[in-house]
DSSP file (Angstrom, degrees, kcal/mol; ACC not computed):
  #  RESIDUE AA STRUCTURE BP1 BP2  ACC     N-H-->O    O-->H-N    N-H-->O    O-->H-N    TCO  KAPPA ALPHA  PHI   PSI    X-CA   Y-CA   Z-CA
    1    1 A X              0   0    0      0, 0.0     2,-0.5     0, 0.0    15,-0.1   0.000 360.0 360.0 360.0 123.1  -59.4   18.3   20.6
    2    2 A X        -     0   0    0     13,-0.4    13,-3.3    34,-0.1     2,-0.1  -0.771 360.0-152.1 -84.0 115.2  -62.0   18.4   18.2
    3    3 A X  E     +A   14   0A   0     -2,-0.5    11,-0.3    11,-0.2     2,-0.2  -0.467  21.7 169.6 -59.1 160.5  -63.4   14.8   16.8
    4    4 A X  E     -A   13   0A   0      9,-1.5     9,-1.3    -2,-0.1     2,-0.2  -0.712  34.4-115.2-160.9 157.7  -64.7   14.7   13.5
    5    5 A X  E     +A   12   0A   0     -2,-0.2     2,-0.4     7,-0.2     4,-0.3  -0.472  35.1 178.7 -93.6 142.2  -65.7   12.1   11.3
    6    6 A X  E   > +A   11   0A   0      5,-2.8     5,-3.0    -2,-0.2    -2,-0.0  -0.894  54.1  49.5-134.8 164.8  -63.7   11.5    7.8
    7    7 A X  T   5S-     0   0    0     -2,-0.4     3,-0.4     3,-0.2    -1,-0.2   0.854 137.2 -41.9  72.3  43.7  -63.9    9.2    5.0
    8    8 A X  T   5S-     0   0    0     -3,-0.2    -2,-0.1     1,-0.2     2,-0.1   0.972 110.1 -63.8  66.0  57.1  -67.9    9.4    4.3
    9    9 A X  T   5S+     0   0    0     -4,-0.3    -1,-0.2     1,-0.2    -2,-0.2   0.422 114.9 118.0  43.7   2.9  -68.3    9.3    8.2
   10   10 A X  T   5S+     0   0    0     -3,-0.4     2,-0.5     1,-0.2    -3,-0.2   0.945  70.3  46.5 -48.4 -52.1  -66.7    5.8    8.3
   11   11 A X  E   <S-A    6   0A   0     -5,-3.0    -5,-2.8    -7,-0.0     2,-0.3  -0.903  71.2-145.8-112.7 113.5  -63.8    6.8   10.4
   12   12 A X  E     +A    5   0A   0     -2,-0.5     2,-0.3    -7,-0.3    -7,-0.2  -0.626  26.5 168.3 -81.9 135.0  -63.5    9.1   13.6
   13   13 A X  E     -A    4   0A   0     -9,-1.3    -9,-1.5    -2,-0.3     2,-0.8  -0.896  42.0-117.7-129.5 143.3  -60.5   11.3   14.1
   14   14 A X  E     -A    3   0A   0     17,-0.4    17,-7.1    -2,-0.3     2,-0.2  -0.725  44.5-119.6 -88.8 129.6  -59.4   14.0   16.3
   15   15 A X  B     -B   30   0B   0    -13,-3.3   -13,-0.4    -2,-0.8    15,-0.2  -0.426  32.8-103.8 -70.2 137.7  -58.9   17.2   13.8
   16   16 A X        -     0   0    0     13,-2.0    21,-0.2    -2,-0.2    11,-0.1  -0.429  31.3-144.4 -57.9 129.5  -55.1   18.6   13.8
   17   17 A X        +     0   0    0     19,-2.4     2,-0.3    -2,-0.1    20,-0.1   0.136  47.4 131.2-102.3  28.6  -55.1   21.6   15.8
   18   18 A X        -     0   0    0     18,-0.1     9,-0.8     9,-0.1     2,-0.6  -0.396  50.1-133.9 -95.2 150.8  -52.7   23.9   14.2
   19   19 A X  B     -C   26   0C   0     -2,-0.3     7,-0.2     7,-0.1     2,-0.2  -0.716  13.5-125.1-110.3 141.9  -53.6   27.0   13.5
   20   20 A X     >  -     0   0    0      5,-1.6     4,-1.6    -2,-0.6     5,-0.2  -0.469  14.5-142.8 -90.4 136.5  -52.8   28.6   10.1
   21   21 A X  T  4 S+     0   0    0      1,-0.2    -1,-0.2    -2,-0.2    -2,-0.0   0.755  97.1  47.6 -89.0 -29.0  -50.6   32.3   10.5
   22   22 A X  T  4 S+     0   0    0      1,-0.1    -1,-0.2     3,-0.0    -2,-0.0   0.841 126.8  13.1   6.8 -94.4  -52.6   33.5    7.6
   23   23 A X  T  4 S-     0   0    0      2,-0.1    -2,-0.2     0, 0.0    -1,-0.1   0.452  88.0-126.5-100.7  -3.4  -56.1   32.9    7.8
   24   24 A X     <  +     0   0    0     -4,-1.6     2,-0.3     1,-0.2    -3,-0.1   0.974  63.9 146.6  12.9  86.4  -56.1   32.0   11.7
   25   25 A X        -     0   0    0     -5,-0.2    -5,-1.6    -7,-0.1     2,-0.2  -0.680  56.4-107.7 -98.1 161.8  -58.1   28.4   10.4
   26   26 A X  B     -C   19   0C   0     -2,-0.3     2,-0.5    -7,-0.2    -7,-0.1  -0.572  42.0 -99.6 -49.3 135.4  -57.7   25.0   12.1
   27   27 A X        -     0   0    0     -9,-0.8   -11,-0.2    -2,-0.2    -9,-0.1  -0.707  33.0-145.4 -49.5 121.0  -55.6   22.5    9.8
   28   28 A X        +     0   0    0     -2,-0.5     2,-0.1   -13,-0.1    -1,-0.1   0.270  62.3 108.6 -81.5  -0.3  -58.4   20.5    8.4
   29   29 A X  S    S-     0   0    0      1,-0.1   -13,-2.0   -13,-0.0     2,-0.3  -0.313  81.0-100.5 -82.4 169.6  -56.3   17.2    8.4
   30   30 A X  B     -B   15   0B   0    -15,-0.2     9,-0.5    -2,-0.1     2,-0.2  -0.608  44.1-125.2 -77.2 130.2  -56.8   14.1   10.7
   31   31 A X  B     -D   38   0D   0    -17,-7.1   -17,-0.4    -2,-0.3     7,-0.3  -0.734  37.8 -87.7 -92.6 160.6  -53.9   14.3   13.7
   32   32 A X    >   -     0   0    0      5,-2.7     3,-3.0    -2,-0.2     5,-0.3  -0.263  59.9 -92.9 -73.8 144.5  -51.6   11.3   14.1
   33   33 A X  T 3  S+     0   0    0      1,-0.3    -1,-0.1     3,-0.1     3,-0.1  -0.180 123.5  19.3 -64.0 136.2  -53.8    8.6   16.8
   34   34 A X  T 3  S+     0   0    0      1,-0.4    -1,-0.3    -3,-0.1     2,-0.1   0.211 118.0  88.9 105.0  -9.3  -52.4    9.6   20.3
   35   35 A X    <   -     0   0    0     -3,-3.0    -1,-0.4     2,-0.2   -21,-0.1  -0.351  62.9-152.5-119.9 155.9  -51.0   13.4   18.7
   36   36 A X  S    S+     0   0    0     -2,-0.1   -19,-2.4    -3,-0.1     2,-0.3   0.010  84.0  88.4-106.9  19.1  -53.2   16.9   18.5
   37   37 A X  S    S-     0   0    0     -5,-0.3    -5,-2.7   -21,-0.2    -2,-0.2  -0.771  74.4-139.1-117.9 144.2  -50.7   17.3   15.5
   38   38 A X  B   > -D   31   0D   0     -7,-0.3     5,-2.5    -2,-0.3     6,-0.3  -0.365  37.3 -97.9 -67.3 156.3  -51.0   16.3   11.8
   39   39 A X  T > 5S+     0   0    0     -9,-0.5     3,-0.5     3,-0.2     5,-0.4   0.871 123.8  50.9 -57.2 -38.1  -48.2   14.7    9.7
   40   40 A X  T 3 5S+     0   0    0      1,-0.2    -1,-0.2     2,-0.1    -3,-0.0   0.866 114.5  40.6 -81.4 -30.6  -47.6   18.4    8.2
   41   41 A X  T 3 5S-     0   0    0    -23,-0.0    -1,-0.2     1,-0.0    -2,-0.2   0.069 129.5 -72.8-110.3  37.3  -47.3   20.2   11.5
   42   42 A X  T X 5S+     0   0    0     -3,-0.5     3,-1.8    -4,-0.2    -3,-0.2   0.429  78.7 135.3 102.8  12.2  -45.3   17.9   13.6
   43   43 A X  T 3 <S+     0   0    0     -5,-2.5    -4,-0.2     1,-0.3    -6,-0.1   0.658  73.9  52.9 -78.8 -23.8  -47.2   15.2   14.6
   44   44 A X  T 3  S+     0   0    0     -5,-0.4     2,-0.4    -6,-0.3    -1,-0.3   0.300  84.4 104.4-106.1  25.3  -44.4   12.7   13.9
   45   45 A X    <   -     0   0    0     -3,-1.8     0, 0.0     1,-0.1     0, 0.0  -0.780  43.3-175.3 -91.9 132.7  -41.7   14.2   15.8
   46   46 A X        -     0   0    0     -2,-0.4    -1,-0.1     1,-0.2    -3,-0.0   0.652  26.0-144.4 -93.3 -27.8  -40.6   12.9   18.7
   47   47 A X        -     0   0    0      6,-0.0    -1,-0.2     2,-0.0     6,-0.0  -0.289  47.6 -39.3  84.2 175.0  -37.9   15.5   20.1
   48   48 A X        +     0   0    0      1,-0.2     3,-0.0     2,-0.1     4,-0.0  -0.263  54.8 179.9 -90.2 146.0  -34.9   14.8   22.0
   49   49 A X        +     0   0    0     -2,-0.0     5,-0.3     0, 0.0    -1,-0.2   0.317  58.8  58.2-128.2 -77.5  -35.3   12.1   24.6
   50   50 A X  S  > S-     0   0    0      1,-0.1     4,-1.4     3,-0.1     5,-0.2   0.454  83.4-119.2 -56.9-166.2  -32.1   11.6   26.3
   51   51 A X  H  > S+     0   0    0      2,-0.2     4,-3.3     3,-0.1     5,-0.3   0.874 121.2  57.5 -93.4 -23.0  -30.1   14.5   28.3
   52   52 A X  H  > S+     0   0    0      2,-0.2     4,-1.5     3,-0.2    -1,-0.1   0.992 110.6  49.4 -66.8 -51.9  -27.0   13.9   25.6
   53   53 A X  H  > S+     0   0    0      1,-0.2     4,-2.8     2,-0.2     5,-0.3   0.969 111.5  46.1 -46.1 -68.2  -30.1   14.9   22.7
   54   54 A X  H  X S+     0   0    0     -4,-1.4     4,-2.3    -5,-0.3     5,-0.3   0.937 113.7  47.4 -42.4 -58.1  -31.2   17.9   24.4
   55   55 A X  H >X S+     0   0    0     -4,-3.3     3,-4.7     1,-0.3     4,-1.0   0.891 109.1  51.7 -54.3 -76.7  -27.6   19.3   25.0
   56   56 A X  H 3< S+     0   0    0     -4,-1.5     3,-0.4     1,-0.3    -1,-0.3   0.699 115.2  45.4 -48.8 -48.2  -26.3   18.7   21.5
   57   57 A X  H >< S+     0   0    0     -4,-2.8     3,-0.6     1,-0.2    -1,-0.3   0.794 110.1  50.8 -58.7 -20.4  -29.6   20.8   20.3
   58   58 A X  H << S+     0   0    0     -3,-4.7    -1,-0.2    -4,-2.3     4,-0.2   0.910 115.2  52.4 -83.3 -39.1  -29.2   23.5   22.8
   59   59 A X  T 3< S+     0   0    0     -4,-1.0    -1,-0.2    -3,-0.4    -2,-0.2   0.422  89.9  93.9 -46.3 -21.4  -25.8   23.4   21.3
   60   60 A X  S <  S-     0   0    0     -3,-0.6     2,-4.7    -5,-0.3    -3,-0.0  -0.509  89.3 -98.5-101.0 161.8  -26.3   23.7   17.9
   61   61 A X        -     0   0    0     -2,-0.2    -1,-0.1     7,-0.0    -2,-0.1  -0.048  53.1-179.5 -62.9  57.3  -26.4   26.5   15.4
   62   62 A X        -     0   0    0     -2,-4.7     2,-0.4    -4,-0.2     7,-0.2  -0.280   2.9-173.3 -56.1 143.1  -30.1   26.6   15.7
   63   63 A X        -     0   0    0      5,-0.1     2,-0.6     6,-0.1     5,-0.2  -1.000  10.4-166.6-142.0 143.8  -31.2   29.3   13.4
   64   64 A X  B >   -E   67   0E   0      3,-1.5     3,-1.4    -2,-0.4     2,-0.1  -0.941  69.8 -44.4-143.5 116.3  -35.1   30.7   13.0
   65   65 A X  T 3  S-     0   0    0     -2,-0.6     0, 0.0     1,-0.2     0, 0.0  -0.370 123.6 -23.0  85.5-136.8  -35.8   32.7   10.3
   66   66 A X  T 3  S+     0   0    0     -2,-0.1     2,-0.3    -3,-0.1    -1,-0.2   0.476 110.3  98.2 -20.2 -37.2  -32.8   35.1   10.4
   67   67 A X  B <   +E   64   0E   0     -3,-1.4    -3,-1.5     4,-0.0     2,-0.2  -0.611  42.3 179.5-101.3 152.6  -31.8   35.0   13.3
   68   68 A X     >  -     0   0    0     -2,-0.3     4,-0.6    -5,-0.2    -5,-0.1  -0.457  46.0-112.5-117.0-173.3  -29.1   33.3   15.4
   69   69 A X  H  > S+     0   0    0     -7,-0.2     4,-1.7    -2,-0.2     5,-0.3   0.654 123.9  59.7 -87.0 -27.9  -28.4   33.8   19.5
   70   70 A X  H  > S+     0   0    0      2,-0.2     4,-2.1     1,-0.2    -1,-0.1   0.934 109.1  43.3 -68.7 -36.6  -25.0   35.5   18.0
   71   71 A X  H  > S+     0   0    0      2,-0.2     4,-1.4     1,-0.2    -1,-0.2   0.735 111.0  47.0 -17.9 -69.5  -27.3   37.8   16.3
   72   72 A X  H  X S+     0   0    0     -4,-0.6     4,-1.1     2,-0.2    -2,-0.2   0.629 111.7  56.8 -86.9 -19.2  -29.7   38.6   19.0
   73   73 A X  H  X S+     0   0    0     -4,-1.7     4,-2.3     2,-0.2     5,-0.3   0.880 108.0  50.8 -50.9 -70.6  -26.6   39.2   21.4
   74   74 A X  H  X S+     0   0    0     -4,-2.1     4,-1.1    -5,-0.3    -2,-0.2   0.724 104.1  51.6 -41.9 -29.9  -25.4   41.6   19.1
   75   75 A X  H  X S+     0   0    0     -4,-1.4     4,-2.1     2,-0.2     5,-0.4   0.826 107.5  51.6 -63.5 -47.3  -28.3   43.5   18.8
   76   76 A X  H  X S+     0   0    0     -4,-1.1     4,-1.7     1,-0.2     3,-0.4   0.970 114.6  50.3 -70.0 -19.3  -28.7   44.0   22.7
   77   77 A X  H >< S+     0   0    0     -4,-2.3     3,-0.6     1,-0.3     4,-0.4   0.979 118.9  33.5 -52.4 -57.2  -25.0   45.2   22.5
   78   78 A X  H 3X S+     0   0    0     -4,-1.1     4,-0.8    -5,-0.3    -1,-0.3   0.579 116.1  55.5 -95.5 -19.7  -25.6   47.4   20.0
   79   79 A X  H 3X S+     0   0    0     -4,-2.1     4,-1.3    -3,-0.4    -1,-0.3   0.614 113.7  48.8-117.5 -29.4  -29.6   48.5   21.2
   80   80 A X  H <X S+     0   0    0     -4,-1.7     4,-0.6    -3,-0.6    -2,-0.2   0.709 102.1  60.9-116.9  15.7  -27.8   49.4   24.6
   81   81 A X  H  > S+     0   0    0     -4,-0.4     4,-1.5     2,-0.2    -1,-0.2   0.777 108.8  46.7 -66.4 -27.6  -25.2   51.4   22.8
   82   82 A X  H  X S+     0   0    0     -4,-0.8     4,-2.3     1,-0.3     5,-0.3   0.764  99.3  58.0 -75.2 -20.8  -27.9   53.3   21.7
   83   83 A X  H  X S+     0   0    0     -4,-1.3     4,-1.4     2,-0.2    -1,-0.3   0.843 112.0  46.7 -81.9 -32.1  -29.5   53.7   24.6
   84   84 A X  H  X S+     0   0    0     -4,-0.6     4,-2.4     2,-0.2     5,-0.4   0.970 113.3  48.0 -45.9 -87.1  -26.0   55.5   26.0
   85   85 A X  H >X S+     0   0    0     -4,-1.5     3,-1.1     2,-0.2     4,-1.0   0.687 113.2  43.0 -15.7 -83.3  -25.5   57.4   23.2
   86   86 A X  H >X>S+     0   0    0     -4,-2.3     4,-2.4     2,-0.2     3,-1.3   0.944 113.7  57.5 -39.8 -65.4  -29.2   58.8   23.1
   87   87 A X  H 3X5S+     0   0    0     -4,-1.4     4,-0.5    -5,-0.3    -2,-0.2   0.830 110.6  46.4  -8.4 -60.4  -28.7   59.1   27.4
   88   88 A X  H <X5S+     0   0    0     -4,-2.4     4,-0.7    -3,-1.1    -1,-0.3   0.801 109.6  51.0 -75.7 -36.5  -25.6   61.4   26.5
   89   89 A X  H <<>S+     0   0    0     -3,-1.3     5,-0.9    -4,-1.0     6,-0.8   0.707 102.2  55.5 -99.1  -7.9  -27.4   63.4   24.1
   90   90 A X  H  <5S+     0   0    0     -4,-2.4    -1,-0.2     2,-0.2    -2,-0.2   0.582 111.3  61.2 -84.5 -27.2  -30.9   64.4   26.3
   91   91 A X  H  <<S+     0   0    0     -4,-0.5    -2,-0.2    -5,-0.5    -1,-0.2   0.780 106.4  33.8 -68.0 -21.2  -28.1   65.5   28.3
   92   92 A X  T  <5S-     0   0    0     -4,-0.7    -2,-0.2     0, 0.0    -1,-0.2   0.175 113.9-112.3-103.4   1.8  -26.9   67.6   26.3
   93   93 A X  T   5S+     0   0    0      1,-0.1     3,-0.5    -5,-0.1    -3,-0.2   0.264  91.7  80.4  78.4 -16.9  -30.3   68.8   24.6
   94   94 A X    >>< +     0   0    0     -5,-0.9     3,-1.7     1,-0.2     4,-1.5   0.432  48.6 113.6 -72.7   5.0  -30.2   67.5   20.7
   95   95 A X  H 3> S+     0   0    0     -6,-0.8     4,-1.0     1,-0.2    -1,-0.2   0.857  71.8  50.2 -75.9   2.3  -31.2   64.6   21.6
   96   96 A X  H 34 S+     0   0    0     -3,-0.5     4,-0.3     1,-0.2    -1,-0.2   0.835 113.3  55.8 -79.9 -15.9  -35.0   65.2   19.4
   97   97 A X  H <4 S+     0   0    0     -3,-1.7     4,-0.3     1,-0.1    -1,-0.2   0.908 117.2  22.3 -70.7 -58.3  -32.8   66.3   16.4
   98   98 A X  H  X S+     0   0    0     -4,-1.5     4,-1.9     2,-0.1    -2,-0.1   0.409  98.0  86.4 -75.8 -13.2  -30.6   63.6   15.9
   99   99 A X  H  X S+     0   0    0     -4,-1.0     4,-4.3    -5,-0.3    -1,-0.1   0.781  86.4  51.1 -85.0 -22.6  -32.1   60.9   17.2
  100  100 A X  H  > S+     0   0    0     -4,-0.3     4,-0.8     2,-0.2     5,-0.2   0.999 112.4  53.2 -50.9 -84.4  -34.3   59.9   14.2
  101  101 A X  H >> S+     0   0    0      1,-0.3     4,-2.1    -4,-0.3     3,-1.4   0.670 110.8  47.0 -49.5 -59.2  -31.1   60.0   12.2
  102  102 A X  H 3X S+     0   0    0     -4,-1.9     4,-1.9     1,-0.3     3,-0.4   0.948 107.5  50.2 -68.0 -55.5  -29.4   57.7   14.7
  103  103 A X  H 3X S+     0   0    0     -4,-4.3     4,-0.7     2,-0.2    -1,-0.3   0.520 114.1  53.0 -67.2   7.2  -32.0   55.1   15.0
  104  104 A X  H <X S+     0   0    0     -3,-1.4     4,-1.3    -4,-0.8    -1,-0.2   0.846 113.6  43.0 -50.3 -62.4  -31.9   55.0   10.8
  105  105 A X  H  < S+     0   0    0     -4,-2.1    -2,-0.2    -3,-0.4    -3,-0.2   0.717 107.9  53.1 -86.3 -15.4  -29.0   54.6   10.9
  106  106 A X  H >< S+     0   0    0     -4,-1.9     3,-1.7     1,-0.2    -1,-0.2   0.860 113.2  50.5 -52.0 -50.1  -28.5   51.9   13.9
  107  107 A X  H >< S+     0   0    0     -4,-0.7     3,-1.4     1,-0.3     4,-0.4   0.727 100.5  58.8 -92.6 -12.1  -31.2   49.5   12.1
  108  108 A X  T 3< S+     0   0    0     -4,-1.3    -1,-0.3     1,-0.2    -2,-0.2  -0.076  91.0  69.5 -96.4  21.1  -29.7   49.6    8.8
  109  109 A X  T <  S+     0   0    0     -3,-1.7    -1,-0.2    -5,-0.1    -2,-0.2   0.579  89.0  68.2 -79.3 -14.8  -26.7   48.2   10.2
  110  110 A X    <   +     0   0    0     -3,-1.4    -2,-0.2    -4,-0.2     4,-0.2   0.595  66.8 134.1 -56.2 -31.9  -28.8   45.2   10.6
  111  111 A X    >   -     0   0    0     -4,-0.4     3,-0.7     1,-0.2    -3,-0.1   0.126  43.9-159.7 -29.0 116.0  -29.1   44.7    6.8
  112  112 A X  T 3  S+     0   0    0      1,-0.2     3,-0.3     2,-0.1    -1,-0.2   0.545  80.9  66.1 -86.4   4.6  -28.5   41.0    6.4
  113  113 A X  T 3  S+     0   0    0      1,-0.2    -1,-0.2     0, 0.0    -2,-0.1   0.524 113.3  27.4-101.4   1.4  -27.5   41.6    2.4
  114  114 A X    <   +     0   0    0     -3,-0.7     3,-0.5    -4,-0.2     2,-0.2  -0.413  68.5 163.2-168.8 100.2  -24.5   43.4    3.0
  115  115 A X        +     0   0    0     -3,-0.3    -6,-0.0     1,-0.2    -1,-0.0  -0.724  53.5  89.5 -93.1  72.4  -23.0   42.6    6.4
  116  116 A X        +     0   0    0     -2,-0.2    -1,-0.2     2,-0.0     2,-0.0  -0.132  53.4 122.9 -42.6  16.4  -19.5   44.0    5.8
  117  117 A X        -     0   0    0     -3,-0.5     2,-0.3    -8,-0.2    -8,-0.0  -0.259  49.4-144.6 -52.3 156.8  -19.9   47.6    7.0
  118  118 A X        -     0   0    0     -2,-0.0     3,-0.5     1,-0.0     4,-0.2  -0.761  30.2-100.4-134.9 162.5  -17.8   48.9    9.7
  119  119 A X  S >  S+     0   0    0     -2,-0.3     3,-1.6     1,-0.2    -2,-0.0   0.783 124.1  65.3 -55.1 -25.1  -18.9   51.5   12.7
  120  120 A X  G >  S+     0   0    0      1,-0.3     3,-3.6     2,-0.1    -1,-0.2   0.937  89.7  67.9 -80.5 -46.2  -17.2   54.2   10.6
  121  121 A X  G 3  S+     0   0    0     -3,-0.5    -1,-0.3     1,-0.2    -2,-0.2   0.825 102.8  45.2 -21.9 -40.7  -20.2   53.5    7.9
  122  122 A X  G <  S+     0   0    0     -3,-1.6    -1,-0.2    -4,-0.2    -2,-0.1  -0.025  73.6 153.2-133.4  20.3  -22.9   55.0   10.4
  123  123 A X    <   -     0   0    0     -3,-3.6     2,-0.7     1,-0.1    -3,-0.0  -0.208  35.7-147.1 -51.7 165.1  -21.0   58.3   11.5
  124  124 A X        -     0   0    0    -19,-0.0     2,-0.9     2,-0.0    -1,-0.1  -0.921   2.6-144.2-135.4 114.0  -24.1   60.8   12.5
  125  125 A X        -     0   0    0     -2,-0.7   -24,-0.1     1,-0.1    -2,-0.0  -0.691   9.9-166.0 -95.8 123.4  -23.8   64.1   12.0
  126  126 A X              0   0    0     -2,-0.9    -1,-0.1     1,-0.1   -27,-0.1   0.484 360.0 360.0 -92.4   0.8  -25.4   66.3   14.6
  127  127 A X              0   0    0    -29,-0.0    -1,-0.1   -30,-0.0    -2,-0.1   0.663 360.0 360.0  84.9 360.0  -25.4   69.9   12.7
């Protein structure tokens, strides 16, 4: 924790330590007294205290950025269908031909702007 003095050196503060995804800077703000956090990056959160708080958050449709846990379960489903599929096809010797094709076409089932496609969308034709 970094001190530093603010308000025409009248007042000493420990500087907010959050670091910016950007520029990698320190936050330049004062953190909240007893906190290494600022008001903007969390400083007044306390978090779940009791065991009933935690469950009901572990519970909830937490979602970060995109993604959900139903989401990221669906991908390893689908990431270790591919991995069969490819498996089967080094057995069979195409697999350097197609396999570009496949994994195209695997991640652009991911499109989150137009999730109604079906498996039949993403046949792969092997020549």
């Amino acid at each position: 924790m970094t001190s530093y003095t603010t308000l025409g050196g009248r007042v000493t503060c420990t500087q907010c330590n959050a670091l910016s995804k950007r520029t990698r800077l320190r936050c330049q703000a004062p953190a909240i007294k007893g906190k290494t956090k600022c008001k903007f990056h969390g400083g007044r959160s306390t978090g779940s205290k009791t065991p009933e708080g935690k469950a009901r958050q572990i519970e909830a449709n937490t979602i970060h950025g995109r993604e959900t846990r139903a989401i990221r379960e669906e991908r390893r489903a689908k990431l270790a269908e591919l991995y069969e599929i490819e498996k089967e096809m080094r057995s069979m010797g195409n697999a350097r031909r197609a396999s570009k094709r496949v994994k195209y076409h695997f991640y652009a089932s991911f499109d989150t702007r137009d999730t109604k496609k079906s498996r039949d969308d993403f046949s792969v034709s092997t020549r």
